[in-house]
Phi, psi and omega in degrees: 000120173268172194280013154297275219298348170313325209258354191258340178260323203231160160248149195306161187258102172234119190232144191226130169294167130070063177244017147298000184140190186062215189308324174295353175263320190301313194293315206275352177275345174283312167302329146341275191294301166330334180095022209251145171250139281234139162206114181242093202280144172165181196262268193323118163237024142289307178315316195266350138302331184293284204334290213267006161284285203306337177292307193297310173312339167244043160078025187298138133284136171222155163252134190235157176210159182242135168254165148212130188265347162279021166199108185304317186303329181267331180291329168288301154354293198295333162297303183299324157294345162285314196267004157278001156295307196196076191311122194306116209247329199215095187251103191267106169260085170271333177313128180203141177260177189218117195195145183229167178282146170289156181281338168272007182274163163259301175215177178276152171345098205298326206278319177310301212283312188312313209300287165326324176283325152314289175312310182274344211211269254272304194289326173291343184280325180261005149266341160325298181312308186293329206269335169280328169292336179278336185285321169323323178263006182219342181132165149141184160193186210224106191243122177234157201234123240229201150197164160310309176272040190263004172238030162265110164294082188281092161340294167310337192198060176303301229277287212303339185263283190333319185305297169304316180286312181312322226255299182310281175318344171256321163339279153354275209292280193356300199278338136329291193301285215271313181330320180280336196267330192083036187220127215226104174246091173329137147258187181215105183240077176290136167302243168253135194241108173307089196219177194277308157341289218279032188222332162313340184283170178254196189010249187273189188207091159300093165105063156293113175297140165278156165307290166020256157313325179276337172291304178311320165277353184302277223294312170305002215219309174289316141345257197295001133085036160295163179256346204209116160236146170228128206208131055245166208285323180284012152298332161313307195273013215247307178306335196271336179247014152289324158309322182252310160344142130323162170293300178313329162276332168307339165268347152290330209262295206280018173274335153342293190290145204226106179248107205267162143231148141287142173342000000 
């Protein structure tokens, strides 16, 4: 059975990384209100208890699970039990950390750099892998959520733009492979999304997006069987001319930029 006709008997099966909050609360309340039901994975689990209360309140079957997205193995484990509880139709790897170098550092946190590079690239990439072998005979599709800066060299933030570009790069390619197959993997490269990460910054947040709105472009964007969105639009053009930049000024333009977080 493929995933139309699946989807003509039942309403889909969405399990979303990172829905304690921020974009992952907004994604998992918009599928809520669809009627669609619900497995919400995250670290807080207070926070992730609010989410999925407030989900339940727009009728939701909702399911909650505590992950640590730092041990690939046990999320896969955790995966493979949830879509055999309920096979999984729409798999959203919204989890992600965010870190920058200190201004009195030489260099960033190696254990920071591990973290990310875990969190951001490796688990979501081999939960991804899982989540298409089960899909591959039935249908479904796979969303991975990204950033605008996997398409930046950032001084300032090597592990989160590496991190993020490996994640792009593998997305893509995933999605050659499974697409021709029924199974369609969204990449997302959102700018600044008013989320709490994104609030840790120091100075502007330009063209900031509400959670919402971002759930919203997501989830219509995944519908319509896109392969790649990057949004708010002028980011789309800050990449066509990083792209087109020469090198030198481009390591003049982001050796400039100077960027804090608070703790």
């Amino acid at each position: 059975m493929n995933g139309a006709q699946r989807s003509q008997t039942r309403e889909p099966h969405v399990l979303v990384t990172g829905a304690s909050g921020g974009l992952g609360a907004a994604l998992a309340r918009h599928h809520a209100a669809l009627g669609h039901r619900l497995t919400l994975w995250g670290r807080n689990e207070e926070r992730l208890n609010a989410v999925a209360g407030s989900c339940r309140a727009l009728g939701a079957m909702v399911v909650t699970r505590i992950v640590d997205l730092e041990n690939p193995t046990a999320a896969e484990h955790a995966y493979l039990e949830d879509d055999a509880r309920d096979p999984v139709d729409i798999a959203i790897f919204n989890a992600g950390l965010s870190d920058i170098r200190a201004p009195d550092a030489l260099t960033e946190d190696p254990e920071r750099v591990r973290a990310l590079g875990l969190v951001n690239y490796v688990t979501p990439s081999v939960l991804a892998t899982v989540a298409a072998g089960k899909m591959l005979p039935r249908g479904g599709r796979i969303i991975m959520i990204g950033s605008v800066a996997a398409f930046h060299d950032l001084p300032f933030g090597t592990a989160y733009s590496g991190s993020k570009a490996g994640l792009a790069r593998f997305s893509t390619a995933l999605d050659l492979y499974t697409r021709p197959r029924s199974v369609p993997v969204l990449l997302v490269s959102p700018g600044f999304i008013d989320t709490p990460m994104s609030r840790r910054l120091s100075g502007a947040r330009p063209f900031l997006v509400k959670p919402a709105r971002a759930a919203r472009l997501i989830v219509e964007a995944s519908a319509q069987g896109k392969r790649h969105i990057v949004f708010p639009w002028p980011f789309h053009v800050l990449r066509i001319i990083d792209m087109l930049a020469p090198y030198r000024l481009r390591a003049a333009l982001l050796g400039r930029v100077k960027v804090t977080q608070s703790p």
